[in-house]
N, C-alpha and C positions, 0 to 999 in steps of 0.2 A: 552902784545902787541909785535910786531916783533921789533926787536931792530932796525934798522936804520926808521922803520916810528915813535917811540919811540923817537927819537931820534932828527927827523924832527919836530916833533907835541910840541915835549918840544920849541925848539929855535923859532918856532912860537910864540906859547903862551909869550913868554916874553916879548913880546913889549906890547900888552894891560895890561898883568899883572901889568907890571912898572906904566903905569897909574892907576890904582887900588890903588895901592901902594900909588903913590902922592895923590887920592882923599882919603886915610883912611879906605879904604872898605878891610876887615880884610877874611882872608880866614874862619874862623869861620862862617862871614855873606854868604858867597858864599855857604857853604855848605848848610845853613838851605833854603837860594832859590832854590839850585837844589832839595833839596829833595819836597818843596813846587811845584814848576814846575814839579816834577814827580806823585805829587796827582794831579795835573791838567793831565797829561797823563792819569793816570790811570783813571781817571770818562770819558776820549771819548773813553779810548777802553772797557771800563763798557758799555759807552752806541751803542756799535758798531761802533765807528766813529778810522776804525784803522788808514788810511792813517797820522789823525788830528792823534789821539795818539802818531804817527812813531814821527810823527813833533816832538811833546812835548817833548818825550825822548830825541831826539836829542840833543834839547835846554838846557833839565835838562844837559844831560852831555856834554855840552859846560862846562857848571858851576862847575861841577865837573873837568874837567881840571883846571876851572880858579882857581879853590882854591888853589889846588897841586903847579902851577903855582905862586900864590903869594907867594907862604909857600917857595916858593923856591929863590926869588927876595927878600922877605923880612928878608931873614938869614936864612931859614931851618922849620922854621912856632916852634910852641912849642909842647909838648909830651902831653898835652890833645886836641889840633887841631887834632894830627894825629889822639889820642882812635876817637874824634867827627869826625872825616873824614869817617874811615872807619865803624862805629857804623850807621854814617846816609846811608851809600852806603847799609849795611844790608836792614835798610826800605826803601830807594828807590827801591830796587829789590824787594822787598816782594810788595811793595803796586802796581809795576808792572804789576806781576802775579797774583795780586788779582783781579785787575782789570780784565784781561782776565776772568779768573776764574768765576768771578762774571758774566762778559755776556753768557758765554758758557754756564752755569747754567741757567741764566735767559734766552737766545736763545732754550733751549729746552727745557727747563722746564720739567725734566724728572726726574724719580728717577732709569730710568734705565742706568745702564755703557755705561760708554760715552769714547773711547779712547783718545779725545781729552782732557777730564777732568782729566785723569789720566796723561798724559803726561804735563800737566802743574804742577799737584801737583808734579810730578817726576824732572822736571826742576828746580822749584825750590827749593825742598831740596840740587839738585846737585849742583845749584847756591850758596846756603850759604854754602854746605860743600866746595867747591875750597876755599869761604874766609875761612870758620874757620881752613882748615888744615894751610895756610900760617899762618894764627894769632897765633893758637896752637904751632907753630913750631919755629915762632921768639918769642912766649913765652918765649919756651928752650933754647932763644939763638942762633939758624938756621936760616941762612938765605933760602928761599924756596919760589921763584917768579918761579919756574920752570914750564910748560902744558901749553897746547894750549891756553886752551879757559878759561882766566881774563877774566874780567869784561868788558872791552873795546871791545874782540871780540865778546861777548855775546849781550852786546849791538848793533853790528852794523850787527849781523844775525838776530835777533828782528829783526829790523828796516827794513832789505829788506825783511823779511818773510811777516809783514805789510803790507809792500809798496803794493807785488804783489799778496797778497792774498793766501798767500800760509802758513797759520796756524799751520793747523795740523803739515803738513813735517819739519816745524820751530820748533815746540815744543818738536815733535820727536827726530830730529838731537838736537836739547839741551839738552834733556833728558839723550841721550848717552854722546855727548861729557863732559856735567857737570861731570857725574862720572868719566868718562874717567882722567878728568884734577886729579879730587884730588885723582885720585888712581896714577895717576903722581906723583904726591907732596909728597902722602904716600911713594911709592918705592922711593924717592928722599932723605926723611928722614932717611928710613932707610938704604939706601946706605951709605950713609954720617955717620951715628949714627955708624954703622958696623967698619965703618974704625975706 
């Protein structure tokens, strides 16, 4: 995300957090509703209903801030909150694009290539490689939040591709920039590694 809306969207979130906090609702629990709210995304845009779908994503990542958000209010959250943060952020992306996937298949019901079909599968492999090069790399010990397009901006291109009906060119423009980001993160590693 762009560091000063980063930045804005953190000191936000920390006033509803704080109440979280006092009612006992644990970032753990926040994570299993957003990825549950994102299989509710994913069956309207299965069933063609994307505007409804854009909605639900939204809301899934409300929740995904709110968890980040508690973990941070309540001392830094614990080292298997973080693996279950980022493990369920993997299947709320994937059951995303499955969803698409699934109607675009079922909308033509064709076994002939379909550009649009390929571009979603192409997004989202690029979607999980941005995470695993970060994961892989603070594996080693690196730190590597470095490229455009996290999770949060990928999220909020969905969501106006959605809105306005504009699919393909969405899935397209994801398709590039996914790679684009973790071929960022690669040259980032090994820049750093080199030194």
């Amino acid at each position: 995300m762009f560091p000063q809306l980063e930045k804005l969207v953190r000191r936000v979130m920390e006033y509803p957090a704080k109440l979280l906090v006092a009612l006992r609702i644990t970032p753990n629990i926040l994570t299993f509703i957003g990825f549950l709210l994102s299989a509710v995304a994913a069956y309207y845009l299965f069933i063609g209903e994307r505007v409804t779908g854009a909605i639900w994503i939204l809301v899934s990542g409300v929740f995904d801030m709110f968890d980040g958000a508690v973990a941070r209010v309540s001392g830094g959250g614990s080292t298997f909150g973080a693996f279950w943060d980022s493990t369920v952020d993997r299947y709320t992306e994937f059951l995303i694009f499955l969803g698409l996937l699934g109607w675009l298949m079922k909308h033509y019901g064709t076994p002939n290539f379909r550009p649009d079909v390929l571009m979603t599968v192409v997004a989202m492999v690029g979607s999980q490689l941005v995470s695993y090069t970060r994961a892989r790399a603070e594996g080693l010990g690196l730190q590597c939040k470095v490229g455009w397009f996290a999770r949060p901006e990928r999220v909020i291109i969905l969501v106006l591709g959605l809105f306005f009906n504009q699919l393909f060119w969405t899935l397209a423009f994801l398709a590039v920039v996914t790679h684009v980001t973790a071929f960022q993160r690669i040259f980032h590693v090994y820049r750093i590694t080199r030194k």
